[in-house]
TIDO-390103 format. One line per field, with one value per residue (C-alpha): residue in one letter; x negated, y, z. Coordinates in Angstrom, 3 decimals, m for minus. Example, Ala and Ser with C-alpha at 12.3 -4.5 7.8 and 13.67 -1.06 7.14 Angstrom:
resn	(A / S)
px	(m12.300 / m13.670)
py	(m4.500 / m1.060)
pz	(7.800 / 7.140)
END
This chain:
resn	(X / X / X / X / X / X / X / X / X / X / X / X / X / X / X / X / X / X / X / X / X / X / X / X / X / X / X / X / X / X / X / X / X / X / X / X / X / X / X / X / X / X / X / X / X / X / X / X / X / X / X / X / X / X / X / X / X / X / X / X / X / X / X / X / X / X / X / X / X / X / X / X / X / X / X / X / X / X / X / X / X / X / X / X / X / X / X / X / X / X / X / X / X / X / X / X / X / X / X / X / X / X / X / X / X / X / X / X / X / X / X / X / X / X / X / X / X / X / X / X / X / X / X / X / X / X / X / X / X / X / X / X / X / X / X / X / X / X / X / X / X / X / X / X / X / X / X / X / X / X / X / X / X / X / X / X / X / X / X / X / X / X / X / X / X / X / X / X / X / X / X / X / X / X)
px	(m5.042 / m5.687 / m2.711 / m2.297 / m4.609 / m5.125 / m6.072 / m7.080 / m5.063 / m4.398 / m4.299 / m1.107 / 0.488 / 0.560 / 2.159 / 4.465 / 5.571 / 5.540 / 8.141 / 10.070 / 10.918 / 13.142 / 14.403 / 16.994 / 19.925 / 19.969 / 21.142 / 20.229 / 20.953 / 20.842 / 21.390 / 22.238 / 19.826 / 21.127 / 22.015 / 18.464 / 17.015 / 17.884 / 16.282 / 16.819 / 15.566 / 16.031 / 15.972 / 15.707 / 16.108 / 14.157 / 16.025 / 13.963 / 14.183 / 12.278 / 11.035 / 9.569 / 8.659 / 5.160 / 5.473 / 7.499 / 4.529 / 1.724 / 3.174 / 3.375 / m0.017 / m1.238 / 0.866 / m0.111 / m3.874 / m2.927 / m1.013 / m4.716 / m4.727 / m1.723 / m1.072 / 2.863 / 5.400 / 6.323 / 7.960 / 8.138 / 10.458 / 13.740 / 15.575 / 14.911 / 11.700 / 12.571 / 10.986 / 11.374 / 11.125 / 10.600 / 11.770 / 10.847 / 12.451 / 13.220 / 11.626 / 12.513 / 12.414 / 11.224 / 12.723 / 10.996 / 12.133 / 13.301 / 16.795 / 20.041 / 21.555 / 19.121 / 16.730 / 16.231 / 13.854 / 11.715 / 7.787 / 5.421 / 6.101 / 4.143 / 4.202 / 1.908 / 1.049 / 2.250 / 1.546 / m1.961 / m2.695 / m2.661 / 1.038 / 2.335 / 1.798 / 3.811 / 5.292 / 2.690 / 3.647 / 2.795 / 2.996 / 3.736 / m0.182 / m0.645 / m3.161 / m3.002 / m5.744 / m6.728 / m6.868 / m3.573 / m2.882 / m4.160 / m2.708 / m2.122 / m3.072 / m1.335 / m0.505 / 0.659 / 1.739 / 4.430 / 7.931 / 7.966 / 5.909 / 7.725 / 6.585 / 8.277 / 7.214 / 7.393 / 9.116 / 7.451 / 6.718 / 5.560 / 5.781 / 7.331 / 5.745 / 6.513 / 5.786 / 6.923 / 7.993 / 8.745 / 9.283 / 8.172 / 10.557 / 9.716 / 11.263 / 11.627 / 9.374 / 9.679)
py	(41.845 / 45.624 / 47.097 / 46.050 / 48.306 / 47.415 / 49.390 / 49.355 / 51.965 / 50.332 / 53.456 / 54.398 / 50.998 / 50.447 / 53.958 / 52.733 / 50.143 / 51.769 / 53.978 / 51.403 / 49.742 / 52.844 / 54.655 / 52.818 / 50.522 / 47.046 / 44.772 / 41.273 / 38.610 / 36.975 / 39.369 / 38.876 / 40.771 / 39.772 / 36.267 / 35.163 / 36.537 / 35.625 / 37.766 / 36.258 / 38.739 / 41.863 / 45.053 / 48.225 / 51.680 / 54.170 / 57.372 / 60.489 / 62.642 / 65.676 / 62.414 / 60.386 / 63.122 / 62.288 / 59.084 / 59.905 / 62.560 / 59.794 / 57.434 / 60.454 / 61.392 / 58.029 / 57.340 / 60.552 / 59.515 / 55.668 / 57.158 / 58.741 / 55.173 / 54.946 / 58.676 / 58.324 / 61.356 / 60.744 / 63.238 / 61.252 / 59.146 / 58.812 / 56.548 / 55.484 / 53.375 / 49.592 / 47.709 / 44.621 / 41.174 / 37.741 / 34.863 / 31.472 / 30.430 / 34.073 / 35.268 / 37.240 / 35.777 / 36.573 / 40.721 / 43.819 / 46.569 / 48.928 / 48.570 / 50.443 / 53.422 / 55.068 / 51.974 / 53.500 / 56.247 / 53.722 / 54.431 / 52.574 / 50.109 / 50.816 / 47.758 / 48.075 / 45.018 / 44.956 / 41.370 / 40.136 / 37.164 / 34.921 / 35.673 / 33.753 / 31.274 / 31.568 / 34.858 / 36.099 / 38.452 / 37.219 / 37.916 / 35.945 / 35.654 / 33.550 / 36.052 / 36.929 / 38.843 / 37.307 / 41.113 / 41.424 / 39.581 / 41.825 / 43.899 / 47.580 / 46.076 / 48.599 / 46.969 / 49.361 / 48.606 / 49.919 / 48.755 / 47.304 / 44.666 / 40.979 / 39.742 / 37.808 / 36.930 / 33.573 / 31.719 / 31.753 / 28.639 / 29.367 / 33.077 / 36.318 / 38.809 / 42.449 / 44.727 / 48.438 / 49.079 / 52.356 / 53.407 / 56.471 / 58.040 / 60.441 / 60.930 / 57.855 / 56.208 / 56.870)
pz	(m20.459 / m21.732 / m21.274 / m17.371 / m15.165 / m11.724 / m8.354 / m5.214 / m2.817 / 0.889 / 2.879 / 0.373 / 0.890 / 4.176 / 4.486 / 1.854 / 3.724 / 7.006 / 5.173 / 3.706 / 7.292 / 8.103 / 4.585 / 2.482 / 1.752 / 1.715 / m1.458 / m0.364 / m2.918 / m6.249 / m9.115 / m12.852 / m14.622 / m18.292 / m19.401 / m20.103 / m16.550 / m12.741 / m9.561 / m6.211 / m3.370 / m1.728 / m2.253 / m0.388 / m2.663 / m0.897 / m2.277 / m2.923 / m0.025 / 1.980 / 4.361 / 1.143 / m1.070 / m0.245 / m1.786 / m4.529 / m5.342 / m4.829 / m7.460 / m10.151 / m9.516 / m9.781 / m12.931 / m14.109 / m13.870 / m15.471 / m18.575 / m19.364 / m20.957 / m22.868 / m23.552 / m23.052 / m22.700 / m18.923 / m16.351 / m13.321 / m11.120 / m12.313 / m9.819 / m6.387 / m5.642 / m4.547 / m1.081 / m3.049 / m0.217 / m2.108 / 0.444 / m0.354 / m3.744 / m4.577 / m8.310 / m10.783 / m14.308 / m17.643 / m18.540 / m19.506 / m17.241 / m20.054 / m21.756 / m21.835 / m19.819 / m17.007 / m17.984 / m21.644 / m20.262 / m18.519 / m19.825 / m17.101 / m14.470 / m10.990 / m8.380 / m5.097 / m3.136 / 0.535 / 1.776 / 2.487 / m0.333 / 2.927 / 3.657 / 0.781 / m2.277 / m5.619 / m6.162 / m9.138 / m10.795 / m14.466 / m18.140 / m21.559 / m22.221 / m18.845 / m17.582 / m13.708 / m12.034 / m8.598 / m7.474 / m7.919 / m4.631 / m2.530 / m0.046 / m1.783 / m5.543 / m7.527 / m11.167 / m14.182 / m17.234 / m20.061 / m19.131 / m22.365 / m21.570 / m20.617 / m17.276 / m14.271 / m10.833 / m10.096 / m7.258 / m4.117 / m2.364 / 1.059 / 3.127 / 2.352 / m0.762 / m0.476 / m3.096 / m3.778 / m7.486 / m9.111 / m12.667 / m14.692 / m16.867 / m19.918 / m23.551 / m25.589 / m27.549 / m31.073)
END
């Protein structure tokens, strides 16, 4: 799939998720996304702060070096980054992560792999075309791709996924 790039940064996601453990709030629970789409899991916003500005500046810079590929107009974060936790049965279903309000300005979508491949089964995160890259399992995979693109992670059956996500803001398209 071309416009899906995938990386390998497990220094940066096990500090992600050492991070996650103490900065946030909580929103357990199922979630309406629109009529067509259901998430079930939980989700910790990790709010940009003097503590997690280090993160904050490591996902720009990476997205930064990603959007070499697509050559969007991006300026950065533009709400908090989610410690997303997939429980058995939790997914999320078929969206795209751009739409209306703060969700308008939505150019790429970042998500870093925080569980070892061993620590669950289910929970891919796939696209229309059926592709899935086996890399994508593994602990700090980093997938990008434009937040236009329809994709889902399916339920999981066995284990716990965790998985950072964060999404880059610019003008819109036009």
């Amino acid at each position: 799939m071309s416009f899906v790039r995938y990386d390998l940064s497990p220094n940066e996601a096990l500090a992600t998720a050492a991070a996650a453990l103490y900065v946030g709030q909580s929103h357990p629970g199922l979630m309406a996304l629109d009529a067509r789409t259901e998430r079930a899991c939980s989700v910790n916003l990790i709010e940009r702060a003097p503590k997690t500005e280090w993160l904050y500046a490591g996902l720009e810079s990476y997205a930064r070096d990603v959007n070499r590929d697509f050559d969007f107009a991006i300026d950065g974060i533009g709400e908090p980054v989610q410690f997303i936790t997939y429980r058995e049965g939790d997914h999320i279903g078929w969206h795209m992560d751009t739409g209306l309000g703060s969700a308008a300005s939505r150019k790429l979508s970042i998500s870093l792999q925080l569980s070892a491949a061993d620590e669950y089964a289910g929970g891919e995160l796939g696209f229309p075309d059926g592709s899935f890259h086996p890399f994508a399992r593994r602990f700090g995979a980093t997938i990008c791709f434009p937040s236009y693109v329809y994709h889902r992670v399916s339920p999981v059956t066995r284990g716990v996924r965790r998985a950072l996500v964060a999404w880059i803001h610019g003008a819109p398209f036009k």
